[in-house]
KOLNUMAR-957620 format. One line per 4 residues: number of its first residue (from 1); for each residue x negated, y, z of C-alpha. Coordinates in steps of 0.2 Angstrom, whole numbers, always signed. Each point is the difference from the previous one (the first is absolute). Layout:
<pts>
NUM	X:Y:Z  ...;
</pts>
This chain:
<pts>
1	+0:+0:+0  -12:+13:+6  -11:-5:-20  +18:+2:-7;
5	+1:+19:+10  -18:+6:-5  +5:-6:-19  +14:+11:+2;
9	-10:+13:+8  -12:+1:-14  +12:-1:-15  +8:+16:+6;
13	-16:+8:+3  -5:-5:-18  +18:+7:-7  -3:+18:+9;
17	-19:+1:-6  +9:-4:-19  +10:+12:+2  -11:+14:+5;
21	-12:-4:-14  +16:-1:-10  +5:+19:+6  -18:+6:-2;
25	-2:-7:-17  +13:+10:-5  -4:+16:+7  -15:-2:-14;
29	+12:-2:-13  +3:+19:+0  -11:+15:-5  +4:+18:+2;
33	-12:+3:-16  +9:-11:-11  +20:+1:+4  +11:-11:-6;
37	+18:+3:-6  +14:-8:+10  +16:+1:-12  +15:-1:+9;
41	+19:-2:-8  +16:+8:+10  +17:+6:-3  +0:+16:+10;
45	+7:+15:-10  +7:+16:+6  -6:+5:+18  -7:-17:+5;
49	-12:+1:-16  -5:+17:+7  -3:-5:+16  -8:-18:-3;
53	-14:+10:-14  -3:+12:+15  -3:-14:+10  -11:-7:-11;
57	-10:+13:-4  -4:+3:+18  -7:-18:+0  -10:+1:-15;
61	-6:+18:+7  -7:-9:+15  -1:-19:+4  -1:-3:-20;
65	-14:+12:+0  -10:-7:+12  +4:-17:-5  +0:+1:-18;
69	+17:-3:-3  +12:+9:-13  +19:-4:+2  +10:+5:-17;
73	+18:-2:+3  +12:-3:-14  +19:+3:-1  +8:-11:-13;
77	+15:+5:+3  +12:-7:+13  +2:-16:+7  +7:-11:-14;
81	-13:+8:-11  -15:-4:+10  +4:-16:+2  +3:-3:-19;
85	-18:+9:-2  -8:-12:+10  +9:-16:-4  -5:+6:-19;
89	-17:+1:+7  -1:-16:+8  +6:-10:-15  -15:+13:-13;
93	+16:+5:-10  -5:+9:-15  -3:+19:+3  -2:-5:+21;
97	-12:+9:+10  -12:-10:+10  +6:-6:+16  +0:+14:+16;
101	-11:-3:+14  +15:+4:+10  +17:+0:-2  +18:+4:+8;
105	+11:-14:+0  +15:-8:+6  -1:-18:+5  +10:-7:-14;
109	-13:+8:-13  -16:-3:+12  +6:-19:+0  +2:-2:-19;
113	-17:+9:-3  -11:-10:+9  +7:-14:-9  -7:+8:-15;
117	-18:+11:+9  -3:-6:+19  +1:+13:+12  -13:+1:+16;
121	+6:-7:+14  -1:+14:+14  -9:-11:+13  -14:+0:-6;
125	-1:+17:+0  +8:+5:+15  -1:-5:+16  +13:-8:+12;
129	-3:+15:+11  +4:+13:-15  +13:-11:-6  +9:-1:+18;
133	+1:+20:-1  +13:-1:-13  +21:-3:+5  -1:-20:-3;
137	+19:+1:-9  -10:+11:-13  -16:-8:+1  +11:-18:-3;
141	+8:+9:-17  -15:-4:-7  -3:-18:+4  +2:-13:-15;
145	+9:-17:+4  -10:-8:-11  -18:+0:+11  +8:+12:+14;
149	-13:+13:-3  +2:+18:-2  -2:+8:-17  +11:+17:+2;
153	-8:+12:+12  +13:+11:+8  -2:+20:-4  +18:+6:+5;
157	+16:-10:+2  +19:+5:-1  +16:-4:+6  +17:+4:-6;
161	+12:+11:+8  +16:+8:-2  +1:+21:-8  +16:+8:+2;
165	+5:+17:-4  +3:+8:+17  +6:+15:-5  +14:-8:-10;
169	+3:-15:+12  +4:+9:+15  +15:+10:-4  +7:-17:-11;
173	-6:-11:+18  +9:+11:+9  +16:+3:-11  +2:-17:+1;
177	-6:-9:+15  -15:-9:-5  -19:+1:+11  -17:-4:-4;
181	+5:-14:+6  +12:-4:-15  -17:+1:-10  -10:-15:+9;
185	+7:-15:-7  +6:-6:-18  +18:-1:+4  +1:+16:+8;
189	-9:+7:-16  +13:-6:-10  +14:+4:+11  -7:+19:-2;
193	-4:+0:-18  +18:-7:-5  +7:+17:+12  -11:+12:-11;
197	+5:-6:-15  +18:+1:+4  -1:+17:+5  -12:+5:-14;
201	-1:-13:-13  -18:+0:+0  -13:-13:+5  -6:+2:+21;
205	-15:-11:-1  -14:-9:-10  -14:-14:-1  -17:+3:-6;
209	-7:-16:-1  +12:-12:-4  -13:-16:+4  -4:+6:+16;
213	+18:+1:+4  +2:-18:-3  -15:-7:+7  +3:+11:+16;
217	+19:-6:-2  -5:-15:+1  -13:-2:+15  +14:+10:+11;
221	+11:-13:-1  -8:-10:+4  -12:-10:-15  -15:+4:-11;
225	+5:+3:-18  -16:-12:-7  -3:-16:+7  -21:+1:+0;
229	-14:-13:-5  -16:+2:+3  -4:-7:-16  +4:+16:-5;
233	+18:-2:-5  +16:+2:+6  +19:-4:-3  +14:+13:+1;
237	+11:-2:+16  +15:+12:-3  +14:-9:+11  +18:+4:-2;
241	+2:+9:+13  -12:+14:-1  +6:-3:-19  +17:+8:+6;
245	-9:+12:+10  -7:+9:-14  +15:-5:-10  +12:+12:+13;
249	-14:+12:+5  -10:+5:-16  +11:-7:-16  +18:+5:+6;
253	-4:+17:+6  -8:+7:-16  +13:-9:-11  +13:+9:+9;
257	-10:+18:+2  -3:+1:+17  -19:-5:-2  -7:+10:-17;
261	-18:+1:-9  -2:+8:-16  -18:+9:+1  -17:-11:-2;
265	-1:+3:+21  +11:+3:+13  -6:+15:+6  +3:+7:-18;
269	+19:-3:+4  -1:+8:+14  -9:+16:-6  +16:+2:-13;
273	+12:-6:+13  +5:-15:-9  -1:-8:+20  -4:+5:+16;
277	-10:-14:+6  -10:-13:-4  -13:-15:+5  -18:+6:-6;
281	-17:+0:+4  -9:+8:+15  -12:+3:-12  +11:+8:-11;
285	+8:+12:+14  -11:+16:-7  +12:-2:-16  +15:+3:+12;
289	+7:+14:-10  +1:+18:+12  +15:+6:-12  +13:-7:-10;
293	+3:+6:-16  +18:-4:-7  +0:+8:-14  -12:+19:-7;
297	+11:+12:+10  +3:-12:+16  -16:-4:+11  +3:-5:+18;
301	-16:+0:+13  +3:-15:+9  -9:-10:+17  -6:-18:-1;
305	+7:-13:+14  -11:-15:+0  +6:-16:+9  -7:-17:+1;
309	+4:-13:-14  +19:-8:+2  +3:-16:+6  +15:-13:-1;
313	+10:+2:+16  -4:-18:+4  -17:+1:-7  -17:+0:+7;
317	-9:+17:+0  -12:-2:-14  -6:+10:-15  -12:+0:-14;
321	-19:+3:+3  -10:+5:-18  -13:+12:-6  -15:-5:-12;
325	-14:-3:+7  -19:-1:-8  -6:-14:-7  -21:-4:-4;
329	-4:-9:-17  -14:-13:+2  -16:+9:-9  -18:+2:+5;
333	-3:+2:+18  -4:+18:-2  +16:+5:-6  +11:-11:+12;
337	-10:+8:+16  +3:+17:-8  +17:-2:+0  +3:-7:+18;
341	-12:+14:+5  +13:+11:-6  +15:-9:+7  -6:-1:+15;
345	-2:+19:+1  +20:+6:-9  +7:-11:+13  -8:+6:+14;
349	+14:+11:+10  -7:+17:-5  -1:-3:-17  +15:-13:-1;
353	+10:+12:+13  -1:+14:-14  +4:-8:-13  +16:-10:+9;
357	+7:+17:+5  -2:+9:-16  +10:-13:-8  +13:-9:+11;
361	-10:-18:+3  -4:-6:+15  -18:+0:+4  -8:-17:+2;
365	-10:+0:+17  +6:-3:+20  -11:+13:+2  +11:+10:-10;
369	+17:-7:+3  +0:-3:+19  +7:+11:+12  +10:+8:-17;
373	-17:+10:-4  +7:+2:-19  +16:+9:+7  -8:+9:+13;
377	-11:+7:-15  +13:+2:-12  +11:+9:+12  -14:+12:+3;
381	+2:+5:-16  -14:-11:-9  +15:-4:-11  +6:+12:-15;
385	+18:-8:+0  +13:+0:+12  +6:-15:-6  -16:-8:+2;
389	+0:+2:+19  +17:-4:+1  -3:-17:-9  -17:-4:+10;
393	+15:+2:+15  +9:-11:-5  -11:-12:-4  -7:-1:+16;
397	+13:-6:+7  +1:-13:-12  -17:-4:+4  +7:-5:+19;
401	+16:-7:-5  -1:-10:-17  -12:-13:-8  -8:+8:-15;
405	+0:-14:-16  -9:-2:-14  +5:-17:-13  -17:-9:-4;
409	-6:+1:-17  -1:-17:-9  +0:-5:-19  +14:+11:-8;
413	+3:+9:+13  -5:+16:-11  +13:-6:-12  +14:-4:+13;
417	+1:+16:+10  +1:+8:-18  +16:-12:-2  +6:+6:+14;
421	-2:+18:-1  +8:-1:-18  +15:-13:+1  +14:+2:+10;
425	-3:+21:-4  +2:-4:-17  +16:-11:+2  +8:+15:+9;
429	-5:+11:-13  +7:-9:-15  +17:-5:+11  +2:+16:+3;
433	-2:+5:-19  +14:-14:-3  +13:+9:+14  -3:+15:-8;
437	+3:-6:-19  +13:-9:+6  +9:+15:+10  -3:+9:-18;
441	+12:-13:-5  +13:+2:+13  -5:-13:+11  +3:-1:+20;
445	-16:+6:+10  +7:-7:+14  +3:-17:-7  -19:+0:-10;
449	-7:+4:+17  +7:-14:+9  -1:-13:-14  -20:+4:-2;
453	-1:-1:+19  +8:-16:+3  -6:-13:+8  +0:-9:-18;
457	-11:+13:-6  -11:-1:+15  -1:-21:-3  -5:+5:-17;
461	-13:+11:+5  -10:-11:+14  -1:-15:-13  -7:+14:-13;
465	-14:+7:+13  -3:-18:+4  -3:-9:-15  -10:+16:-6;
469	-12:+3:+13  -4:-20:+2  -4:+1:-20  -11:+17:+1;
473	-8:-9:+14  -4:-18:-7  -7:+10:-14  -14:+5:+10;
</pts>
């Protein structure tokens, strides 16, 4: 036993002195005469462009200067677009730019790409002591089910909450009996959306993400929409009751006008008052519109209410967790211990504490989130939007009463969650397109509605989704 002990003994002895020759070793890779160029890819446009650049620059001004490093970051456009540009990278499409040495991603198109270009796993660049400073739900985003390592390096993470119009909700809220309350759960969300319609005509409420509303849907009652294998794939587990759910709660509603979305996001419908609510982004909470323009000659200032995300009244307090994260492709050593140099710095909470409250994510860090040091920043007015602080608020609750979720990426999970986002908002569009050539015709809209809302109709549906989503999946 005590040969078995010293054996033990010296192996980890061994391991630490690798891994100090390993870190010195790569402190020589680096010469501040000779600078390389770390390219980085992102999505950031508007403010967030702005401030990530300045952010960058300040590192190549000082650590990348001393170091020899030079960070040139890349907007290629928003979300979907970058990951088509390094997807097309990955497979050397015709006309593709060489791979990034860094890139932003979401797991779905992290997961696909290393399938195609491997990534670096970030233990072997970071340490379980740096890797422990990072909020494990985030930190876990990034983890693949394939080999359980992490690939995806948090930067800055969002929720989703719930943006109202307060300035036109209160006097409707009071005229007719309903709380914030009233705005907590599904059910109560229809209830008040049906009431604004009747008195207005006009839509109450919208979704921005229609996936994220059925996977979310989903885990709040109770069962995860995929059913995981950690060879990589997984199996689509949409059960007939969270079917009905989003049948009644998402389907119904907008077919009948109480639920509306006609702009590319929902905070677009609510700058033209199309709605007064809707489910978006925390990171999206800067584009919370400050006025309402009906038409040229009527503009209304207006002041955001943020709230957490709804829940089903029987459901379990849960909402979405997202936000891309950066991802390393596997090149010379050089390159890859650039790029976690400069990681490690943005996500440090100065750095990743500025960025966050510029732009409406949350920063990554417990050093950062801990004790609300985000909001406490924020409300001193670190933020340049009211709507922003008022978000960060209510996510912070949300931080102590819900369980932030996030689906696994696995093969055709890109390709499913664009299914998602797509399908059932396309039905209600073209339904609604055959209620109103149909009412053209002096048909019943009363009698439409109810026939395309049946529970025949819904059958109809649940075997569609089904037999769709298995085949989109066994295709991968």
């Amino acid at each position: 036993m005590k040969s078995y002990g010293k054996l033990i003994l010296s192996l980890a002895v061994v391991l630490l002195a690798v891994a100090a020759c390993s870190s010195d070793k790569r402190e020589t890779l680096l010469d501040p005469d000779r600078p390389i160029t770390v390219t980085l890819w992102h999505y950031y446009n508007g403010n967030m462009k702005v401030v990530f650049d300045s952010l960058v620059s300040e590192f190549n001004e000082t650590i990348g200067m001393d170091r020899g490093i030079v960070v040139d970051a890349q907007s290629q456009g928003d979300v979907n677009q970058l990951g088509a540009a390094v997807f097309d990278a990955a497979n050397r499409s015709i006309g593709a730019p060489p791979m990034p040495d860094i890139f932003a991603s979401y797991p779905d198109n992290a997961f696909r790409v290393n399938q195609i270009v491997p990534l670096v796993n970030l233990e072997q660049y970071f340490s379980q002591e740096e890797l422990s400073t990072y909020r494990k739900e985030f930190l876990e985003e990034g983890r693949f089910i394939t080999d359980n390592k992490y690939y995806i390096l948090p930067i800055a993470k969002s929720s989703e909450n719930l943006y109202v119009n307060r300035t036109a909700w209160e006097p409707f809220a009071k005229a007719y009996g309903f709380t914030e309350k009233d705005l907590s759960s599904w059910e109560g969300l229809v209830k008040v959306s049906k009431a604004y319609y009747e008195a207005t005509g006009k839509g109450f409420f919208g979704v921005d993400s229609n996936a994220n509303y059925m996977i979310v849907a989903s885990m709040q009652l109770g069962t995860e929409l995929f059913n995981y294998s950690q060879d990589g794939t997984a199996s689509f587990n949409l059960t007939p009751k969270v079917a009905k759910a989003i049948w009644s709660y998402f389907y119904t509603p907008y077919m009948y006008g109480y639920f509306d979305k006609s702009g590319r996001f929902s905070s677009d419908d609510a700058k033209n008052g199309t709605v007064l609510a809707y489910t978006g982004s925390t990171a999206g909470a800067a584009y919370f519109p400050t006025e309402v323009a009906f038409n040229d000659k009527d503009v209304q200032k207006i002041e955001p209410l943020v709230l957490p995300y709804p829940c089903f009244e029987n459901g379990k307090r849960i909402a979405i967790q997202q936000g891309a994260g950066m991802c390393i492709t596997k090149s010379d050593d050089a390159h890859v211990y650039a790029a976690t140099l400069f990681l490690k710095w943005f996500t440090q909470p100065p750095q990743n504490l500025k960025f966050a409250l510029s732009t409406g994510y949350f920063p990554v860090t417990n050093e950062a989130l801990d004790g609300g040091n985000f909001i406490k920043e924020a409300s001193a007015g670190n933020s340049s939007s009211a709507a922003i602080v008022a978000s960060f608020t209510a996510s912070d609750d949300m931080f102590n009463t819900y369980t932030l979720y996030n689906s696994k990426p696995f093969r055709g999970s890109f390709e499913i969650r664009d299914f998602l986002e797509k399908m059932l908002i396309a039905k209600i569009s073209a339904d609604l397109d055959s209620v109103k050539r149909e009412m053209e015709g002096n048909g019943d809209r009363t009698a439409l509605l109810t026939r395309l809302t049946s529970e025949e109709a819904f059958s109809t549906w649940y075997t569609e989704i089904q037999g769709q989503a298995h085949l989109l999946l066994q295709q991968k």
